[in-house]
C-alpha positions as CSV (number, residue, x, y, z in Angstrom):
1,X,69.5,30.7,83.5
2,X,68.6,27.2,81.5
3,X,65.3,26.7,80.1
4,X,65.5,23.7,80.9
5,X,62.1,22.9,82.0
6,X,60.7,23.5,78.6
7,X,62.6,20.1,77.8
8,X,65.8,19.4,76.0
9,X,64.7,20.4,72.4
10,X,63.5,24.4,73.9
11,X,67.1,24.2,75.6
12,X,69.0,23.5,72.7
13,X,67.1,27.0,70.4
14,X,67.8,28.9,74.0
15,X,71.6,27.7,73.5
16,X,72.0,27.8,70.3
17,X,70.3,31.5,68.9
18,X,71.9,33.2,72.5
19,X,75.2,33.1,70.5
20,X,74.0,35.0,67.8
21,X,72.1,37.6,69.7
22,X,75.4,38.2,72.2
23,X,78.3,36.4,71.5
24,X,80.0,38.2,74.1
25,X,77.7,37.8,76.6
26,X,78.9,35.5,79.4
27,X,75.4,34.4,80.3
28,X,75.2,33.1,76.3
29,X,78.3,31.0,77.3
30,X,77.1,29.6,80.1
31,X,73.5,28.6,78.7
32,X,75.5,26.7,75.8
33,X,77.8,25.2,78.2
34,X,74.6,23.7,80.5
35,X,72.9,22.7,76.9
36,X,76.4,20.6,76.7
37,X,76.9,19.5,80.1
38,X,73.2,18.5,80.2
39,X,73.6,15.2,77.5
40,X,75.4,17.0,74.5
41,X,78.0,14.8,73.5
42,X,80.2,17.1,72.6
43,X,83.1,17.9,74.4
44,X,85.1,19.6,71.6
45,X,82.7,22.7,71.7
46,X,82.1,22.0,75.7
47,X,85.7,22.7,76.1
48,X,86.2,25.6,73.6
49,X,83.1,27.6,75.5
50,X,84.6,26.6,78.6
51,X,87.8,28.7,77.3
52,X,86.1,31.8,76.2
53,X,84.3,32.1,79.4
54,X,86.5,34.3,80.9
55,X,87.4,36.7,77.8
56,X,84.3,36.3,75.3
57,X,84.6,39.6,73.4
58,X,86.7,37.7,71.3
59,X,83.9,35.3,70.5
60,X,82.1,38.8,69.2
61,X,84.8,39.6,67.1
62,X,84.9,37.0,65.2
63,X,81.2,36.6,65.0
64,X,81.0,40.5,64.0
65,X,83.8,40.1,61.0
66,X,82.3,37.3,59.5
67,X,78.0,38.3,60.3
68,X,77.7,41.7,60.6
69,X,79.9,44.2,59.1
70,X,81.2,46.5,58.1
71,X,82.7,44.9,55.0
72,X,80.6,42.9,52.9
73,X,79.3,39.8,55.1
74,X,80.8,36.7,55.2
75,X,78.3,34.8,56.4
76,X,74.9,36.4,55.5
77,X,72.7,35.6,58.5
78,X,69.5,36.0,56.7
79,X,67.2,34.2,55.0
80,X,66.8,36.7,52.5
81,X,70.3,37.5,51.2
82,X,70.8,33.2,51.0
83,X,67.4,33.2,48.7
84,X,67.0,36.6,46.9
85,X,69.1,36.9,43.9
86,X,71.6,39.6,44.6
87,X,72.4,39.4,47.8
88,X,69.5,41.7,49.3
89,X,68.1,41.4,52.6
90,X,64.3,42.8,53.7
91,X,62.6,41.2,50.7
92,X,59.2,38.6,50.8
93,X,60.9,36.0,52.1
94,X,61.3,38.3,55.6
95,X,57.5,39.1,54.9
96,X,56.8,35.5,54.9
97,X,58.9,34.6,57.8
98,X,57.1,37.4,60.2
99,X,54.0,35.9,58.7
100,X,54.8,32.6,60.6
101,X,55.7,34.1,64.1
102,X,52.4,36.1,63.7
103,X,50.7,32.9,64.5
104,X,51.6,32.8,67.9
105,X,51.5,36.0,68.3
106,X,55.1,37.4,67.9
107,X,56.1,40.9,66.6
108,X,59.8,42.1,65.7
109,X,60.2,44.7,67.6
110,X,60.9,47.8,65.4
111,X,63.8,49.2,68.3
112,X,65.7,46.5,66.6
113,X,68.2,46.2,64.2
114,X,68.1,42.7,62.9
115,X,64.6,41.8,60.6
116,X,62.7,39.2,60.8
117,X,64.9,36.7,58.6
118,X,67.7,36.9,61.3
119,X,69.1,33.5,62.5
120,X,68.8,34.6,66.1
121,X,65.2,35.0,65.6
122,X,64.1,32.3,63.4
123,X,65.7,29.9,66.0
124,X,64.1,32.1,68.9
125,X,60.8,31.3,67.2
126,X,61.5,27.4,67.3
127,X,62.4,28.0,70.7
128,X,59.0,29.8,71.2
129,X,57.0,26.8,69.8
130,X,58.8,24.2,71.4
131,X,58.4,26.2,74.5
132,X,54.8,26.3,74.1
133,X,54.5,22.8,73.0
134,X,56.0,21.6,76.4
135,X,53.5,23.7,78.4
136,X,50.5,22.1,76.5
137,X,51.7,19.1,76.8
138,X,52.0,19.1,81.1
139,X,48.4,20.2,80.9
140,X,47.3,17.1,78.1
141,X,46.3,20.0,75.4
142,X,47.1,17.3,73.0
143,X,45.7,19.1,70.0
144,X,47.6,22.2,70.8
145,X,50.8,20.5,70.9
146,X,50.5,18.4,67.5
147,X,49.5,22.1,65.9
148,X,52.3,23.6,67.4
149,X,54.7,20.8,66.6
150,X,53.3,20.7,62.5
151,X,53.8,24.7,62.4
152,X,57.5,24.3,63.4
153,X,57.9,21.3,60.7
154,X,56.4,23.6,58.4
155,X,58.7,26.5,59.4
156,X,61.9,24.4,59.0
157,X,60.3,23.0,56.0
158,X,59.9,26.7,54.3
159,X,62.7,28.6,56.1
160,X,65.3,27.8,58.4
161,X,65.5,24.1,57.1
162,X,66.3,26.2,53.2
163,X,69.2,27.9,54.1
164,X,70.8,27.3,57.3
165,X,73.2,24.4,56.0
166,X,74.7,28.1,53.9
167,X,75.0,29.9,57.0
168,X,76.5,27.0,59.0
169,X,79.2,25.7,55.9
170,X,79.7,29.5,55.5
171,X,81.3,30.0,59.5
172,X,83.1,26.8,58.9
173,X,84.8,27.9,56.2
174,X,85.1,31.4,57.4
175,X,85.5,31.5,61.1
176,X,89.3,31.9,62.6
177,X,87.9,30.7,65.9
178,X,87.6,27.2,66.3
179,X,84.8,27.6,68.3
180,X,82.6,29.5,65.8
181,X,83.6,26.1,63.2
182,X,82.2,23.5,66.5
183,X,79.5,26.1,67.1
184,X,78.6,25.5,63.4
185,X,78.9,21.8,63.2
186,X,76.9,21.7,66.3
187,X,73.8,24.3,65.0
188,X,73.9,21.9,61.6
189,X,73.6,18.4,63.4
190,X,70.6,19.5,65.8
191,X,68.6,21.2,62.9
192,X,69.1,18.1,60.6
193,X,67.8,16.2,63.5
194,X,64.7,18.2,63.7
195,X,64.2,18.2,60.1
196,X,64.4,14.4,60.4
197,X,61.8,14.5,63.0
């Protein structure tokens, strides 16, 4: 269930895009909640997951109303609509952004509904790299790792790092759960940190 033994940064992508790829899911829940347990110190948002664990749906409604639809989004979570004019998703920067997972080989599948630009899989594709990085590194691919480690820098750098500070104020200000407003605080803090890094 945790990914744990990719190390804590892998963990904290697995946690962290599983709530926007199946809020409801109880399994989502309970990967955040080990991501907290294991060192997080946070204990607001370790205590609102804990609640939800038996009744998440609500954690879907809320995440629906403000992310998905059917009225006009809230909280746009795509690149695109946070750096097109107009509000339009599917546009170069979601070209650019499939460009980037190409590298290591990973293709949106077309069965799905979200594009490339999605927050759920531009943090899946950190998770991907970090993932990778840790297996290069138990078997001293030293190389590997730094090239892995500069392409997620540059990734943050060009995307995610651009936009997800919109998409994080954006739940804050527009979530009626206080969990989706922790949830948010949280996502902002451990992307800043990478940034930093």
């Amino acid at each position: 269930m945790m990914n744990g033994e990719f190390g804590p940064i892998a963990s904290a992508y697995h946690a962290f895009k599983g709530m926007v790829f199946d809020p409801s899911s109880k399994e989502s829940l309970e990967r955040l909640i080990a991501y907290l347990e294991a060192g997080e110190n946070n204990d607001a948002l370790l205590s609102e997951a804990r609640r939800h664990l038996q009744a998440p749906m609500e954690l879907e409604c809320d995440f629906n109303r403000m992310c998905i639809g059917p009225t006009r989004l809230l909280v746009p979570p795509y690149e695109s609509v946070h750096r097109a004019s107009g509000r339009q998703i599917n546009t170069d920067e979601t070209v650019a952004v499939a460009d980037f997972y190409q590298h290591i080989g990973l293709v949106i599948d077309e069965k799905l509904s979200e594009p490339a630009d999605y927050i759920g899989n531009e943090l899946e594709f950190l998770y991907c790299l970090e993932a990778l990085a840790h297996e290069h590194q138990k078997q001293g691919n030293d190389d590997t790792v730094a090239e892995l480690k500069a392409l997620a820098g540059e990734f943050l750098d060009k995307h995610l790092g651009t936009w997800y500070q919109a998409f994080t104020d954006g739940m804050c200000e527009h979530a009626e759960l206080e969990f989706w407003r922790l949830y948010a605080t949280a996502l902002s803090e451990f992307l800043s940190s990478r940034i930093t890094h």
